[in-house]
Every structure is written in C-alpha cells, then in structure tokens.
N, C-alpha and C positions, 0 to 999 in steps of 0.2 A: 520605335519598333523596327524602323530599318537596321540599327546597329545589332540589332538584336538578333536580327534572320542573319545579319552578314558575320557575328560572331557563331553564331550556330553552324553556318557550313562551314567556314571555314576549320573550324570544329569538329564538324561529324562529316566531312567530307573533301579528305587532305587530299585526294586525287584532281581534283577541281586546278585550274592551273590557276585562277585568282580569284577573288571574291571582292566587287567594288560596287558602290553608291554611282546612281546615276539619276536625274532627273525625267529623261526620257528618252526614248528609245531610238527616234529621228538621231539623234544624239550621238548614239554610239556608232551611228553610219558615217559620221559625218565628222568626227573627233578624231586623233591616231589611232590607227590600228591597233585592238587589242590582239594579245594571244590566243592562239587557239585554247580552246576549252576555258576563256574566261568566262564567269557570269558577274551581271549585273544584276541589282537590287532596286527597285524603283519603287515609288510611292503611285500608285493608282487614284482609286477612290474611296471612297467614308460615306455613309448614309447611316444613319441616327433615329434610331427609334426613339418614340415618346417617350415620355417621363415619364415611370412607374409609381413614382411615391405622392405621396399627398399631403396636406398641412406641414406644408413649409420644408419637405425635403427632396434632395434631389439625385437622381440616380439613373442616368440614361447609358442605353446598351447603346454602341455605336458600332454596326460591321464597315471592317477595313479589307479591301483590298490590297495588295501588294504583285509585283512583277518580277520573275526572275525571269531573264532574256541570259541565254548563252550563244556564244558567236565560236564558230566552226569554220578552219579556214582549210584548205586543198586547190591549190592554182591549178594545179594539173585535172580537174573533176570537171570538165566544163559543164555537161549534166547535172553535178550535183548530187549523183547517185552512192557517192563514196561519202559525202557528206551526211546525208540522211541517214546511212546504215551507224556516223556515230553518235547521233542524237540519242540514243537507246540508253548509252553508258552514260552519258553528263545526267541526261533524266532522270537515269536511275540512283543519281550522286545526289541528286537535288531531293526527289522523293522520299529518299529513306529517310533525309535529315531531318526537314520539315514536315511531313505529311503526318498530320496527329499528334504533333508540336504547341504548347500552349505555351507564349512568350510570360505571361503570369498566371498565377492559380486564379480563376475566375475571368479570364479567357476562355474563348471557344475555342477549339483544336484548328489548327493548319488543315484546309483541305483545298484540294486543287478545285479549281471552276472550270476553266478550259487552256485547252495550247494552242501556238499557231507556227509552223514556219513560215520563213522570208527568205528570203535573196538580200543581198546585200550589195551585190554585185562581186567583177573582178576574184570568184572564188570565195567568197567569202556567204555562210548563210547563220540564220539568227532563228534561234528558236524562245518564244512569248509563252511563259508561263504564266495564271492569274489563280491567285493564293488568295482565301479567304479568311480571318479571323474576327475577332471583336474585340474590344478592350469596353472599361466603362467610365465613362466623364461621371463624376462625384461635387459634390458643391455645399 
C-alpha cells in the first residue's frame, strides 16, 4: 500500500519536491536533510475486524493507517511563522491526491484522521498527516 500512495502523489501531485518511503518519523529528523517540500510515506497502524464468513471461509476487513509527514525548511524563520503559512500548499498537494482515493475496488476511500506540526529544529518543521483506509485479508 505504501508504493501505492507514493505512486499516486507523485502522480497527481508533481509540485511536491519528492515523494519517499520512510519507516518513521524520529527518522527523518535524524537522517540527511531532506529538501524542502519533501514528503514521506510511512506505515502506521492495522487493526482487524472479525471474520465475517462462516463454514469454513474467510474474509476479514482490516483498517490501515498510513502517515505522510512533509518537512518545510527556512533558516532564516526563527519563529516559524513563514513556515507554517506553507503548510497550506504541500497539504493541499497531498489532499487532492489521496483524500477519497481507494488503493483497490473494495477498499474504503482515503480519509484523513488528524495532523500535527513539529519543530525539527535548526529551521526545519514537519508536518504528520494519519490517512485511514482498509484493504481485506482473504484465505
């Protein structure tokens, strides 16, 4: 499902200055410095609803999380306030793409759950996207 979301933006949202797999977010603080207006793609969480089926078949809905985190850089911003005003554009680059998105037919739709900014330090801030879908385990 990752490659999936990070072919989709990159896809339906050329403005983005990169689209990469990341494991976690700590991560990307702490790695080389990406570019401004990069986003990352991470795997969150999975929780699994019951089995639907009965005598002997098997069919469970599982919702999946996912994270885009995009990093925003201006050394000169020591506030932060010039930073914050371009979360609007990268956001709005991420939402169009995904939001109401189904990675397969019988998927639920892309919908956002919540954001959060961060600091990063040194000019640098990070804003946390949590993307919700489902896919279904079969057996």
């Amino acid at each position: 499902m990752i490659n999936a979301v990070i072919a989709r933006l990159k896809d339906r949202a050329p403005e983005l200055a990169d689209v990469l797999p990341a494991e976690d977010v700590d991560a990307i603080g702490k790695g080389p410095a990406p570019r401004n207006g990069t986003v990352f793609v991470l795997p969150y969480r999975e929780q699994a609803e019951p089995n639907e089926l009965a005598m002997g078949g098997f069919e469970q809905r599982v919702l999946v999380q996912i994270l885009t985190a995009f990093v925003v850089r201006r050394h000169d911003d020591a506030k932060g306030g010039r930073r914050v005003l371009d979360f609007d554009a990268i956001k709005a680059a991420i939402e169009g793409a995904i939001a109401g998105w189904a990675v397969s037919p019988g998927n639920d739709l892309f919908e956002l759950v919540a954001g959060q900014a961060g600091s990063l330090g040194n000019g640098v801030s990070i804003y946390v996207q949590t993307w919700q879908t489902s896919r279904v385990l079969e057996a």
